[in-house]
VOGU-3710 file (C-alpha; in Angstrom, 3 decimals, decimal comma):
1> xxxxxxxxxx> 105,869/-21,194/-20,419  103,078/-19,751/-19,047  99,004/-21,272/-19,513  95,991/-19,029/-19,528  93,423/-22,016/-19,554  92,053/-20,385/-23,304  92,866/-21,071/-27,073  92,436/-17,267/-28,090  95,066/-15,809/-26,386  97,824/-17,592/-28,791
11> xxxxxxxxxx> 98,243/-14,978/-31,313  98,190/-15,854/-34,994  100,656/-15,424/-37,530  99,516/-12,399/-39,244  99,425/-10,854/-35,093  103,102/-11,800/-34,070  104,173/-8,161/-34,693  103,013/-5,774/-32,372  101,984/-2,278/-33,518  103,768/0,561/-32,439
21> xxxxxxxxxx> 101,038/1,840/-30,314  101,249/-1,737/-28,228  105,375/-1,386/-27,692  104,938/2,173/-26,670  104,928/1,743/-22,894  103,246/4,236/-20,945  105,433/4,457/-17,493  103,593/3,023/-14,426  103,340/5,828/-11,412  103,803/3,021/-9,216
31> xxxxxxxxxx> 107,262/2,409/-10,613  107,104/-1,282/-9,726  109,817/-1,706/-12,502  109,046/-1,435/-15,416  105,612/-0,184/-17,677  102,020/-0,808/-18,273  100,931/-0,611/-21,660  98,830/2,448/-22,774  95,076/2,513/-22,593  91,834/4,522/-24,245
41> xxxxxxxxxx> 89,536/6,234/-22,595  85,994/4,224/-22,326  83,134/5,151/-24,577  80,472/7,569/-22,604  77,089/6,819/-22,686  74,919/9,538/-24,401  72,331/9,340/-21,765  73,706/10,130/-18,178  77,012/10,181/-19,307  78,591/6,986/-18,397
51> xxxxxxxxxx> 78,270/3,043/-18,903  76,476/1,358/-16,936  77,597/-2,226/-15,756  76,042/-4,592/-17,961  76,390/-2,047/-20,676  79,919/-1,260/-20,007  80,685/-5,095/-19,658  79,198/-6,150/-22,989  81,524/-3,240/-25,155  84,509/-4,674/-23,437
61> xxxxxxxxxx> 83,771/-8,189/-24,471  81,569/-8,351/-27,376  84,543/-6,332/-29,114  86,321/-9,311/-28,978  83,987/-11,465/-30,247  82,255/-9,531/-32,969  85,090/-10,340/-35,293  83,822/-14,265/-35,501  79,756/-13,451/-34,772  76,910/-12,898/-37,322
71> xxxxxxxxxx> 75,025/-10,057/-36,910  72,118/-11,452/-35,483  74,026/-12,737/-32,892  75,253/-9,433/-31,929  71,771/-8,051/-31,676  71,468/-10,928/-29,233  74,105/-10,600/-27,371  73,012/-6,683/-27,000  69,744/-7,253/-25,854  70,971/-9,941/-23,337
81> xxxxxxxxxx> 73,364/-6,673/-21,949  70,942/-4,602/-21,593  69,172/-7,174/-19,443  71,684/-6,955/-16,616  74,830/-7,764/-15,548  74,131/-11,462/-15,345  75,400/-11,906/-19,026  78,352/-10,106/-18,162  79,340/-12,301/-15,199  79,103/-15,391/-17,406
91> xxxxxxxxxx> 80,910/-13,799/-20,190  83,896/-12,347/-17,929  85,515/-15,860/-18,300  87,796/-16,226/-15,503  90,897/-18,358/-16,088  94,184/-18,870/-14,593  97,622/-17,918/-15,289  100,392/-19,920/-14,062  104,607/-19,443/-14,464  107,390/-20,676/-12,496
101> xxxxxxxxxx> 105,037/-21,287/-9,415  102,790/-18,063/-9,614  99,236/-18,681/-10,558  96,304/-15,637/-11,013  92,819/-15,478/-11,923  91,966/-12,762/-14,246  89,334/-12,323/-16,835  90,260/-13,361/-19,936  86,786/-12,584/-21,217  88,034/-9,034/-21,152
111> xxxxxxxxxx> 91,721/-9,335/-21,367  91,686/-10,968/-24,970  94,920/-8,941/-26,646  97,957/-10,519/-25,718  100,572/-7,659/-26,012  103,030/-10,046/-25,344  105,652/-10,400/-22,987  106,128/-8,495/-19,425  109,472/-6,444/-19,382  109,743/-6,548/-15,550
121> xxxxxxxxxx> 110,346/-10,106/-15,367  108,690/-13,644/-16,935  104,736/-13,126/-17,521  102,819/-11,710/-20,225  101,344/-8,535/-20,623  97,204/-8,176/-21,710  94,829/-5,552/-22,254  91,038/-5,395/-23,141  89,996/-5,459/-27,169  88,944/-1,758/-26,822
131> xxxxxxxxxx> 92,053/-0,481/-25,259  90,688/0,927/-22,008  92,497/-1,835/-19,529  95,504/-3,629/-18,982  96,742/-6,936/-16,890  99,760/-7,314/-16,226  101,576/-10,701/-14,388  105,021/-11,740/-14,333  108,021/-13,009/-11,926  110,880/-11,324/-10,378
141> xxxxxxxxxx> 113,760/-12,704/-8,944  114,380/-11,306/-5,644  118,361/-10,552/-5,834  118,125/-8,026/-3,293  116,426/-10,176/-0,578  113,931/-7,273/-0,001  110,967/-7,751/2,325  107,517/-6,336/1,152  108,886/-3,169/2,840  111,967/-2,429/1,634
151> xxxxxxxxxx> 110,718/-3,255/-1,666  108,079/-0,622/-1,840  110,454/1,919/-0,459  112,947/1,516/-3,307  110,591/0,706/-6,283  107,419/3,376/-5,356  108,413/6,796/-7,080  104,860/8,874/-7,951  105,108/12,174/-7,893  102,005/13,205/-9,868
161> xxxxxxxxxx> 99,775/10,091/-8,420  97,223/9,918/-5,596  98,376/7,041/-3,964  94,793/6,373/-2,310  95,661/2,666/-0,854  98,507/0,708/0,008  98,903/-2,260/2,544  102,354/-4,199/3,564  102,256/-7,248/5,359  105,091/-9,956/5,663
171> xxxxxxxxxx> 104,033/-11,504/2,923  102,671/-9,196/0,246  102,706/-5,358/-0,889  99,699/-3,296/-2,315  98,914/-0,194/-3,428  96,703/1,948/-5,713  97,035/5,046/-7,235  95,228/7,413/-9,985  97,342/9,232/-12,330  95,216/11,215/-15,367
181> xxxxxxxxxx> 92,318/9,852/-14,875  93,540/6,200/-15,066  93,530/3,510/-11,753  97,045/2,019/-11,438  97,140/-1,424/-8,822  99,893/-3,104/-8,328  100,080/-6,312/-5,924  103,376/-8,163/-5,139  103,505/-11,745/-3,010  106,777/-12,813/-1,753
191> xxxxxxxxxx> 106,136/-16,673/-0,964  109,505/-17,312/0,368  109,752/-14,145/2,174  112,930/-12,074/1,381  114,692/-15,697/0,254  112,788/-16,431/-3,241  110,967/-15,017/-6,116  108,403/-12,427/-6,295  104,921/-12,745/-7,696  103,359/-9,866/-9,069
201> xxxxxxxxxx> 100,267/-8,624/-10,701  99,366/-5,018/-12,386  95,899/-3,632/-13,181  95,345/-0,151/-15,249  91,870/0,843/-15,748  89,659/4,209/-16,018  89,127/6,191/-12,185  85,409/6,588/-13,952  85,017/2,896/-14,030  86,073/1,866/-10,366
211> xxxxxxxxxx> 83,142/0,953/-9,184  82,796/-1,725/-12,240  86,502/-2,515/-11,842  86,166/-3,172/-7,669  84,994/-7,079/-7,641  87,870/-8,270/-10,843  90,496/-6,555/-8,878  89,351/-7,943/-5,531  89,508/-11,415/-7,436  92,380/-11,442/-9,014
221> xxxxx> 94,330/-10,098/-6,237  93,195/-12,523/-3,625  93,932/-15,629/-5,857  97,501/-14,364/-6,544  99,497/-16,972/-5,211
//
């Protein structure tokens, strides 16, 4: 069982099946075990070429709302966009996932399509309405007994990725990479050192977008617990 704090992300009846395109798994450079699901590219912005925050912000989250808005509350919302990115910092919703002990903060403003379930362990799986990000949290047991160490060494395998950060303490693993254009991050806690569970969390998002992305990842990574 696993709470995200909001109503929306408990699918209907008509969404239990997922397409084909969500159960395609697109495999993760960082080889954490498992997948991320697949993502789009994000829309370009005819002027200069790309979105800028408050711009970029509103597209990500107004798609999920526009289904249940008039359209004079789109124009609305629009305009308040285009204001700044104080709209978007309101609308980013942050709530909290917890399972068996982990808890996260992520954006569920953002993150509205559950995708459902993670296959690398208990957790769910999330992207963004217009298919340019995924979140990804889940549990693993640690049968092994690895230590943040010996667990990147056996699970990293990127070949065709920059790996461009990574950091290993006694108590967590992370590290970053960009694979076709796409930012892969991948943070692991191990709360009972090499003696319990692990607690993971996976990010996938657009290398053009980092600068947006910086802060949520930041966020959600610290409050991994």
């Amino acid at each position: 069982m696993w709470i995200a704090g909001i109503d929306h992300l408990r699918r209907p009846a008509h969404q239990s099946r997922r397409s084909a395109r969500d159960r395609s798994a697109l495999a993760s450079p960082l080889q954490f075990g498992g997948s991320i699901y697949p993502i789009n590219k994000p829309p370009r912005s005819q002027s200069n070429g790309t979105s800028s925050m408050a711009q970029r912000w509103y597209w990500l989250i107004a798609r999920a709302e526009m289904k249940c808005i008039s359209f004079a509350m789109v124009a609305l919302l629009l305009t308040t966009a285009f204001a700044g990115a104080a709209y978007a910092d309101s609308q980013l919703n942050w709530a909290v996932a917890e399972l068996s002990g982990m808890r996260v903060d992520y954006p569920a403003g953002v993150f509205t399509i559950d995708v459902g379930p993670s296959d690398k362990g208990p957790g769910r799986a999330l992207r963004s309405a217009d298919g340019t990000a995924g979140f990804m949290f889940y549990v693993q047991a640690n049968e092994k007994h690895d230590t943040p160490n010996s667990f990147l060494r056996s699970r990293l395998s990127a070949p065709h990725t920059k790996i461009d950060y990574r950091r290993v303490t006694d108590r967590f693993v992370a590290i970053s990479g960009v694979r076709d254009g796409r930012i892969y991050y991948s943070r692991c806690n191990f709360p009972s050192g090499a003696s319990g569970p692990i607690h993971c969390l996976e990010m996938v998002y657009s290398e053009s977008e980092k600068r947006l992305w910086d802060p949520l990842v930041t966020r959600a990574s610290l409050s991994l617990r």
